[in-house]
C-alpha positions in Angstrom: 23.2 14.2 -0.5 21.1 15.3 -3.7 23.2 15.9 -6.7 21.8 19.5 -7.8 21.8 21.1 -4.2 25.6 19.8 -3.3 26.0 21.6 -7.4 24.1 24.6 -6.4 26.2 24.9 -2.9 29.5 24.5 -4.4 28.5 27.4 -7.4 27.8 29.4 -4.3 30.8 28.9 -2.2 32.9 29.4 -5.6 30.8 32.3 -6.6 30.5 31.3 -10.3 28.9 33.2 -12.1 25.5 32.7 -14.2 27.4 31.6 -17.2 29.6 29.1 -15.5 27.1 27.9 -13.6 25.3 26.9 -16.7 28.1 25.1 -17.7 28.7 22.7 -14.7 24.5 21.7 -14.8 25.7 20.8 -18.5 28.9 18.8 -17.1 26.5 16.8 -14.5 24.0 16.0 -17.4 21.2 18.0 -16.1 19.8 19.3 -19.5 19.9 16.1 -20.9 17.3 13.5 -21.2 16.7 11.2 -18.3 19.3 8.0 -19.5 15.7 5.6 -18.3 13.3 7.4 -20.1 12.9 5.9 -23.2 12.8 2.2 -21.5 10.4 3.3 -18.9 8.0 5.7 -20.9 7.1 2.6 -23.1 6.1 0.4 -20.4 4.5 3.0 -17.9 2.3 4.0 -21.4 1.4 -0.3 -21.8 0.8 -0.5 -18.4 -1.6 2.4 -18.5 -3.1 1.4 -21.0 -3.7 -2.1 -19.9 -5.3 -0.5 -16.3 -8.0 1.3 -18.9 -8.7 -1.0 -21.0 -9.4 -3.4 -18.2 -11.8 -1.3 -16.8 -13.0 -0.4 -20.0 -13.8 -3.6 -20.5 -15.8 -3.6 -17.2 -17.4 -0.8 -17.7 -18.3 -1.6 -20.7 -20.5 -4.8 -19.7 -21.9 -3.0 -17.1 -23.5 -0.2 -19.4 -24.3 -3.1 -22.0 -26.1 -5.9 -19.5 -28.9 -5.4 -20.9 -27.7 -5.4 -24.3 -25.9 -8.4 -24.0 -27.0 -12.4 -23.6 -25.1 -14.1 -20.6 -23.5 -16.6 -22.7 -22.3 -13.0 -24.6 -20.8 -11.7 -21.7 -19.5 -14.6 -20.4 -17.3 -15.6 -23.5 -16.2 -11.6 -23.3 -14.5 -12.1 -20.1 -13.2 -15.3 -21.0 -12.1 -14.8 -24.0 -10.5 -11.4 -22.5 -8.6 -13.2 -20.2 -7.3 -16.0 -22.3 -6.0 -13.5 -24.8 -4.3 -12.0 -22.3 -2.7 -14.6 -20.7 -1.6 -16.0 -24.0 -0.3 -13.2 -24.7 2.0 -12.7 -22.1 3.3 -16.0 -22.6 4.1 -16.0 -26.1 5.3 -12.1 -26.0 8.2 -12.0 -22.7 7.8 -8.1 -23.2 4.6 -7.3 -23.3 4.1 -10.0 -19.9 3.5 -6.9 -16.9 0.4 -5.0 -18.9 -1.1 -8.5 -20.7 -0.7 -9.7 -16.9 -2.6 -7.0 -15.6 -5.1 -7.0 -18.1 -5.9 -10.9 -17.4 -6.0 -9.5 -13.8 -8.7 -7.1 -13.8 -10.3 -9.6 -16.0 -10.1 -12.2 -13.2 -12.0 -9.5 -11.0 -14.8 -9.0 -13.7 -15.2 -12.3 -14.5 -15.6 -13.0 -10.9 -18.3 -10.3 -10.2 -20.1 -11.4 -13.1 -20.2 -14.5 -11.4 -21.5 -13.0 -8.9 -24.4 -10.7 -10.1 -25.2 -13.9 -12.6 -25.2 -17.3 -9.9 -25.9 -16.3 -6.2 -24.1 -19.0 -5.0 -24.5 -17.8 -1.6 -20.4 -17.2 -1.0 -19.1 -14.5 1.4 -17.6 -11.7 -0.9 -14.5 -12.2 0.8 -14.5 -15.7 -0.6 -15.0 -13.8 -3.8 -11.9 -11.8 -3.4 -9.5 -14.2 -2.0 -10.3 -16.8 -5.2 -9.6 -13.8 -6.9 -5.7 -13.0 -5.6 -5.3 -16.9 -5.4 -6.1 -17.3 -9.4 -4.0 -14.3 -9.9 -0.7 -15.4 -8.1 0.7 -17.5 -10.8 0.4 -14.0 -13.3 2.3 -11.8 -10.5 5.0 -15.1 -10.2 5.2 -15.1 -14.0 5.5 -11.6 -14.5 7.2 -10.6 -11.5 6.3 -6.9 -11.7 5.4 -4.8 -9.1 2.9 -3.2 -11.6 0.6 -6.4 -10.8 2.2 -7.1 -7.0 0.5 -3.7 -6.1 -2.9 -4.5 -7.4 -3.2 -7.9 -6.4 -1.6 -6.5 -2.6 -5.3 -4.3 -2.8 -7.0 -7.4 -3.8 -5.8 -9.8 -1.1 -6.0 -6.8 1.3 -9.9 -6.1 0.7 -9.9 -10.5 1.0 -8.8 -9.9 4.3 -11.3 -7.0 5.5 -14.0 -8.7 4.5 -13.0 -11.9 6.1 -13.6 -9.5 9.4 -16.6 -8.4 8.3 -17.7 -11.8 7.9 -16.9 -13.3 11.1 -17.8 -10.4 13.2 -21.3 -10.4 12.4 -21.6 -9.0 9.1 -21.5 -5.6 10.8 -18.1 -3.4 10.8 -18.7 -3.6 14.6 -16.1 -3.7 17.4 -17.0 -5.4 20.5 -14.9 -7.4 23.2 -15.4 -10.5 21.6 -14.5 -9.6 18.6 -10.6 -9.1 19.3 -9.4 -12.9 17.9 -11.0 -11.8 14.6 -9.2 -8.7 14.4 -5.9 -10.5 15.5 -6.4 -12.7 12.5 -7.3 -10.5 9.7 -3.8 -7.8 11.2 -1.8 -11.5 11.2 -2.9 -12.2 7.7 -2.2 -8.1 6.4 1.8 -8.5 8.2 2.0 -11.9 6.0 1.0 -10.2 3.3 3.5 -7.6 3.7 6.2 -10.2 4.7 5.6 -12.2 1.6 5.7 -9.0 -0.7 8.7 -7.4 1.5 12.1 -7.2 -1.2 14.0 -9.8 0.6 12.1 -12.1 -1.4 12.2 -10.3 -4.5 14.0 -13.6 -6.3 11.1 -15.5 -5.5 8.8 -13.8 -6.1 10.0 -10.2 -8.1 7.9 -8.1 -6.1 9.8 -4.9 -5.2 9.4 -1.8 -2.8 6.0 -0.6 -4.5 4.1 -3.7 -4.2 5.2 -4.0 -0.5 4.7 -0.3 0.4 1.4 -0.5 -0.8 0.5 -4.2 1.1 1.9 -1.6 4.0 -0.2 1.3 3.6 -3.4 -1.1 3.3 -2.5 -2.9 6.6 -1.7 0.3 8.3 -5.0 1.9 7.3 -6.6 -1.2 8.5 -5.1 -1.7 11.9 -5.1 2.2 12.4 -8.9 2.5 11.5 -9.9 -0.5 13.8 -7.6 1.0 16.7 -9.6 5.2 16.5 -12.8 3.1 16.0 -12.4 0.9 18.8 -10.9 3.9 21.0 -14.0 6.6 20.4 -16.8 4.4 19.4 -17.1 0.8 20.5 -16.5 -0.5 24.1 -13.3 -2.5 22.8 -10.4 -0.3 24.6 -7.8 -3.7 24.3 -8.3 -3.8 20.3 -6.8 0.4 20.2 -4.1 -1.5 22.8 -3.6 -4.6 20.4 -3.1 -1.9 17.6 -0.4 0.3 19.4 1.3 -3.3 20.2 1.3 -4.5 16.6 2.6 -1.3 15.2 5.3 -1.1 17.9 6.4 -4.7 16.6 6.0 -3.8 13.0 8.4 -0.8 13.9 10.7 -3.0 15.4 11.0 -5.0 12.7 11.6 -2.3 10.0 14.4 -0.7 12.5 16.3 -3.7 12.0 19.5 -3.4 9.4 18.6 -6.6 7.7 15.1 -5.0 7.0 15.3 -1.5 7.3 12.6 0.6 5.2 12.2 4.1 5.5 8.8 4.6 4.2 7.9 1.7 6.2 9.0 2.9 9.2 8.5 6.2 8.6 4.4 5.1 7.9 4.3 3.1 10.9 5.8 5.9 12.9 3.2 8.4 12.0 -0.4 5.6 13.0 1.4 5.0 16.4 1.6 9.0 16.5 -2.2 8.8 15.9 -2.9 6.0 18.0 -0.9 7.5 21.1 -2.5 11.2 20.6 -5.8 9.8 19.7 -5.6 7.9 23.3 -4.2 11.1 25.6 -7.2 13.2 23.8 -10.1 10.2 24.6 -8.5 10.4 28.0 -8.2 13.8 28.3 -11.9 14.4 27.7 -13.1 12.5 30.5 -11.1 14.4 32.7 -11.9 17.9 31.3 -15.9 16.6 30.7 -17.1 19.1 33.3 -14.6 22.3 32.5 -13.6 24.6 30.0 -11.6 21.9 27.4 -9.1 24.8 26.5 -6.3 23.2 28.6 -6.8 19.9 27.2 -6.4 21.1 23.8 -2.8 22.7 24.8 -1.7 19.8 26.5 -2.9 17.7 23.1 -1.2 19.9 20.5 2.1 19.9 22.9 2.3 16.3 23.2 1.5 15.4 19.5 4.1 18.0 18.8 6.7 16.3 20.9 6.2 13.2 19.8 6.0 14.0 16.3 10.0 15.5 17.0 11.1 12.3 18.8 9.3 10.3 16.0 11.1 12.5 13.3 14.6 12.3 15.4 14.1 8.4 16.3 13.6 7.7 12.1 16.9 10.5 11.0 18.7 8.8 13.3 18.1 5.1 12.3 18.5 6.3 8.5 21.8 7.7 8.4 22.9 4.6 11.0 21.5 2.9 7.9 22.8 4.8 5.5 26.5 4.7 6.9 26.3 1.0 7.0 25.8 1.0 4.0 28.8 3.3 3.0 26.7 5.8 1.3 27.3 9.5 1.8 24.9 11.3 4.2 
C-alpha cells in the first residue's frame, strides 16, 4: 500500500485534526527532501547533457557540411568519440553520460559514413555494426541510461533486416511469414538478454528491458493490424496473437514476473483479439446497418479489457505475497 494514502486513511479514521495531521506528514518525512535526490539530480543533469550534446554534435555537422572538408568532419566524430571513451575510462563516475556521448557518436560517425562512401550496405547492416560497436560501452558502463538507447538501436537493426528481406517494401504477403518469425525471434532475444535476471552480467535493469519490450511489442503488434486489414497474410495477425500469448506466459511466471511487461503485453493481445472480432464482424455486417457490430465490438473489448485487468491484479498480489510484501 502507498505510504501517504494508508497516512491520510488512518488521520481519517482517527479524525486528527489539520494541525496534527501536519505533524504525522512531518513524522513520515514527507516535507523533507527526497533522501536520492542529490545523488540522482547530478547524474540525470550529465546524462542530459551528454543526450544534447551528442546531437548537438550531429546537428551541428549536418548544418555545417558544406562548411566543413571531409577529413574535417571525419576527425570531428573521431576525435568525439575517442574523448569520450577515454573519458569514461579514466573518470569511473562520469562512465554512463561519456558512454553515451561515444554512443551517439558511433551513430554519427556511421551515417557520415554513409552519406560520404556508398558502400552499397543495407541500412540495417548500418544499424546492427552500430549496437555491435556499442556493446562493449553498455558492458562497461552498465547503465540502463545507454541499455535503453542501444535496445532502440538494435531494435530499428532488426526492422530493417525485415525490410530488407521482404522486398525492400514494408509489405506483408504469405511468403513473407519466416521473415517476420525471424526479426519477432531476434526482438524476444533482445528482450531476454536485457531482461534483470542478467543484470550481473550485463547491468542492464528494468528500463532498458521495458523499453527492448515496448519496441518488440510495437513491432509484432503493427505487423499483426497490418497483416489483419491490409495484406492477404491472415496467419502472420495468428503468429502475432501466438507469440504474445507465449511472451505472457513467460512474464506470468514467479521466476520472471514483470508487471509492466505483462501488463504491455496484455493490452496488444487486447488489440489483436478486438482488432480480429471487428475484421470479422464487418464481413458479416457488409450488407446491413453496422450499428450492431459496433455494440457487440465495444462489449467484447470491454469484457476483455476486465478479465485482462482481473487476470494481471490477480497474478500481482500472487506475486506480491510471495514475495512477503504487504498488498
Amino acid at each position: 500500500m502507498d505510504l501517504r494514502l494508508a497516512l491520510y486513511e488512518l488521520a481519517g479514521t482517527r479524525r486528527l485534526g489539520p494541525a496534527a495531521a501536519r505533524r504525522l506528514e512531518a513524522l513520515a518525512g514527507f516535507h523533507d527532501e527526497p533522501p536520492a535526490l542529490a545523488r540522482r539530480l547530478p547524474f540525470g543533469v550529465a546524462v542530459l547533457a551528454a543526450a544534447l550534446g551528442g546531437l548537438g554534435l550531429i546537428f551541428w555537422i549536418a548544418a555545417n557540411w558544406d562548411g566543413l572538408g571531409r577529413a574535417g568532419r571525419f576527425a570531428l566524430l573521431q576525435g568525439a568519440v575517442a574523448i569520450a571513451c577515454a573519458g569514461a575510462w579514466w573518470r569511473p563516475a562520469l562512465r554512463t553520460p561519456l558512454g553515451l556521448l561515444a554512443l551517439l557518436g558511433i551513430g554519427g560517425l556511421f551515417a557520415f559514413f554513409g552519406q560520404t562512401y556508398q558502400t552499397g550496405a543495407d541500412p540495417w547492416q548500418l544499424f546492427a555494426l552500430w549496437a555491435v560497436l556499442a556493446l562493449p560501452l553498455c558492458l562497461g558502463a552498465r547503465s540502463d541510461a545507454l541499455w535503453a538507447p542501444f535496445a532502440l538501436v538494435a531494435m530499428t537493426a532488426v526492422s530493417l533486416w525485415i525490410f530488407a528481406h521482404t522486398g525492400h517494401r514494408w509489405r506483408l504477403e504469405p511468403g513473407d511469414l519466416g521473415a517476420h518469425l525471424a526479426g519477432w525471434a531476434a526482438a524476444g532475444a533482445l528482450v531476454a538478454a536485457l531482461h534483470p535476471a542478467w543484470q550481473r552480467l550485463t547491468g542492464a535493469g528494468d528500463w532498458a528491458m521495458r523499453s527492448a519490450l515496448t519496441l518488440a511489442l510495437l513491432l509484432v503488434c503493427t505487423s499483426g493490424l497490418t497483416a489483419l486489414f491490409f495484406s492477404r497474410s491472415l496467419p502472420l495477425h495468428a503468429a502475432a496473437i501466438a507469440v504474445l500469448a507465449l511472451g505472457a506466459a513467460v512474464l506470468a511466471r514467479p521466476a520472471a514476473f514483470d508487471l509492466y511487461g505483462l501488463s504491455a503485453i496484455a493490452l496488444g493481445l487486447n488489440v489483436l483479439l478486438v482488432a480480429g472480432l471487428a475484421r470479422w464482424l464487418s464481413k458479416q455486417f457488409s450488407h446491413s446497418d453496422g450499428i450492431p457490430a459496433l455494440l457487440l465490438i465495444g462489449a467484447a473489448a470491454a469484457g476483455l479489457l476486465a478479465l485482462t485487468v482481473t487476470g494481471v491484479l490477480r497474478l500481482a498480489r500472487r506475486q506480491q505475497a510471495a514475495a512477503g510484501e504487504p498488498a
